[in-house]
N, C-alpha and C positions, 0 to 999 in steps of 0.2 A: 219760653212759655207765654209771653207776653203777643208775638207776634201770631203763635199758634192759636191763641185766643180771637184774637181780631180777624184771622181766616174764616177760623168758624164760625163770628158771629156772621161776618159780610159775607159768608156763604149761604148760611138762613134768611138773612134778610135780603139776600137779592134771588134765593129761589134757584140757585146756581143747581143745577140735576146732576149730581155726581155717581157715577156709575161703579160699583163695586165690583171687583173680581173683573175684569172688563180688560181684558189684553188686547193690543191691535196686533194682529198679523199681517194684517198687508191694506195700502192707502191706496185707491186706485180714484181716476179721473181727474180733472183740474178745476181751475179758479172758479168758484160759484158754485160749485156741482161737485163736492169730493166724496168717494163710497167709503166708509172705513168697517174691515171685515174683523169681526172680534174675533180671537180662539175657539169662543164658545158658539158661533156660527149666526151672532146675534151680525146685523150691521145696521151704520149710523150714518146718516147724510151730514152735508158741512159744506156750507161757503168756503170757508176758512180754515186750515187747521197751525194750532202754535205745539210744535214739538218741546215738552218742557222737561225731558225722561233722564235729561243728567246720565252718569255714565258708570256711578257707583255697581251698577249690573254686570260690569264685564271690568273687575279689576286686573292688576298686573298681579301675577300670582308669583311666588315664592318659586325658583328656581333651582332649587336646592336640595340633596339627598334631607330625606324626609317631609319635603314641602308640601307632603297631600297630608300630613298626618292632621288628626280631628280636632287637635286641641290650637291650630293657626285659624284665627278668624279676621278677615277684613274690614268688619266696620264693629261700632261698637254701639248698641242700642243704648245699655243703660248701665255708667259705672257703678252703679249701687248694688249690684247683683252679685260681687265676687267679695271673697272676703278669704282672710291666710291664704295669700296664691304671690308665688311671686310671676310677676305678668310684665313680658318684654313687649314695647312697642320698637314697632321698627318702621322710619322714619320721622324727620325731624322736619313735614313742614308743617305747617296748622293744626289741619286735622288731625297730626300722629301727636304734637304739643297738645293739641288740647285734650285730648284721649289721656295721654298718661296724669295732667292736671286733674283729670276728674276721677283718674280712678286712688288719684292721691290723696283727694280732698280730704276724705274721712278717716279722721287717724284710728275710729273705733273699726276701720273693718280689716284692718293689720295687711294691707297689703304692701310688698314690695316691690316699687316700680322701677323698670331700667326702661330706658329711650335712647335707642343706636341712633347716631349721626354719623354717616360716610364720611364726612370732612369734617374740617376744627371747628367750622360754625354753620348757622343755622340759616343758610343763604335764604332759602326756599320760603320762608316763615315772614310773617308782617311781625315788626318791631316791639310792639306792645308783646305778643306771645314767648319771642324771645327771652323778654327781660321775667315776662310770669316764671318762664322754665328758670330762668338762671336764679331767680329771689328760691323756688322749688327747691332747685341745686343747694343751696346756702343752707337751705333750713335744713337739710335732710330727708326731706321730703321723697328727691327723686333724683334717680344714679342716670348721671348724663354719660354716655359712653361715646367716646368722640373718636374718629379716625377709625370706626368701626364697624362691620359689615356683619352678615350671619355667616357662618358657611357651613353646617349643619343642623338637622332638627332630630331630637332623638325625644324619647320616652322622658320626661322630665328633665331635658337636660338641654341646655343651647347651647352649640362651639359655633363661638367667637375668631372672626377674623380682626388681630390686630397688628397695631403699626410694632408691636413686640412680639408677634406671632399670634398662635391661636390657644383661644381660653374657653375654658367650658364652664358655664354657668347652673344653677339651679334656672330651670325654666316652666312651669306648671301649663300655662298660656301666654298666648302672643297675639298680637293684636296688630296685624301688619296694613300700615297705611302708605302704600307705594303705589298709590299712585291707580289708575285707570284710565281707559283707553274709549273712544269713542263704538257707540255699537253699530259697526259701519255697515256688517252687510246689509239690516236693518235699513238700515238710511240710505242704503244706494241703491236696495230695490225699489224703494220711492219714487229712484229717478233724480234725489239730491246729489249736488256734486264737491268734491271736499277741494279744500285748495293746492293738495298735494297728496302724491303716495303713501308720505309716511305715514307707520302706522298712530301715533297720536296727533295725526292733523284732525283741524276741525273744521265743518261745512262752510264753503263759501257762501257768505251773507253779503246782503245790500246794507244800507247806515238803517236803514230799516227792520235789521234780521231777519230779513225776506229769503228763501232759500234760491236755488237754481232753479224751482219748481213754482213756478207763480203761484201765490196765493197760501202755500208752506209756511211755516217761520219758526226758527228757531230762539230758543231761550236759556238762559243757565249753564249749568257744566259743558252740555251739549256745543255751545255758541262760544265756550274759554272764558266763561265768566260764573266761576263754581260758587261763589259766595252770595249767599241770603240779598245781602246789603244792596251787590252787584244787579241780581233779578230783581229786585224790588224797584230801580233806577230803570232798569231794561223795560219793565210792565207801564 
């Protein structure tokens, strides 16, 4: 809240012109001179542009009988919002620890929280988040499920792939943070070029963030640097 504040004011005070509803669909010409054509058929000129679009847009989705169904969602806006639900997170790096934290916080909104971990620990995770999830664990807070995977999505219910077979749970909603992939075809009609084929490589940068595209630059998720802290050093 605190960082979010300080955007806003130094957004006011420096007269920053923020464009609402404003999609880019396509960047075209180079360094000094770049045309950027909105959705809505508006376009914008540009010396320079800093690609800052992160990657949350195009998650790794659930691959699983019932993985389209309505009640899996990828990111979590605001854990105040749910109450008596018991709500599976699945994934155990940051983002999926801090997600089940917050929707534990409040013991007045009775929820029940479970967080699948693939493996016995929480590789993926910075240390401080770990030890929050494990104090969580202790208190009762929050059911850490370890060596454990989904392998189906049903009508209120989630089977559990475990290291003892498979287990069916009470499941209301799920909150799957696994992860996100760059939005490549985006970036490579550009003209940017990523450092490899696979699908979660990210754009070849200069020590600059300068893309393959003079005058381009990349920032944040985009650039393998997803956290606040990370872009804020980056700018």
């Amino acid at each position: 809240e605190a960082i979010l504040a300080t955007w806003d004011r130094q957004i006011a005070e420096h007269k920053v012109n923020v464009l609402h509803h404003a999609e880019v669909a396509a960047i075209t010409g180079a360094k000094g001179a770049f045309t950027l054509k909105l959705k809505d058929g508006r376009t914008l000129e540009a010396e320079a542009v800093v690609l800052a679009i992160g990657t949350q847009g195009n998650p790794n989705l659930l691959r699983i009988p019932g993985g389209d169904m309505a009640h899996i969602q990828y990111q979590l806006d605001d854990p105040g919002e749910y109450f008596d639900e018991h709500i599976t997170v699945i994934g155990s790096g940051d983002a999926g620890i801090e997600n089940a934290l917050g929707l534990a916080a409040d013991p007045a909104q009775r929820n029940v929280v479970t967080i699948l971990n693939r493996s016995a620990d929480c590789a993926c995770a910075t240390g401080a988040n770990v030890k929050l999830l494990e104090e969580a664990e202790a208190e009762g807070r929050i059911i850490v499920r370890r060596e454990t995977s989904p392998a189906e999505v049903r009508a209120g219910e989630l089977v559990l792939d475990t290291r003892d077979g498979q287990e069916t749970i009470r499941c209301d909603r799920i909150i799957a943070r696994t992860g996100s992939r760059p939005p490549r075809d985006f970036v490579e009609k550009i003209g940017i070029a990523f450092t490899s084929e696979e699908p979660g490589a990210f754009p070849a940068l200069s020590p600059q963030f300068e893309t393959s595209v003079p005058g381009i630059f990349v920032i944040g998720a985009l650039a393998g640097y997803p956290l606040i802290k990370h872009c804020m050093n980056q700018g």
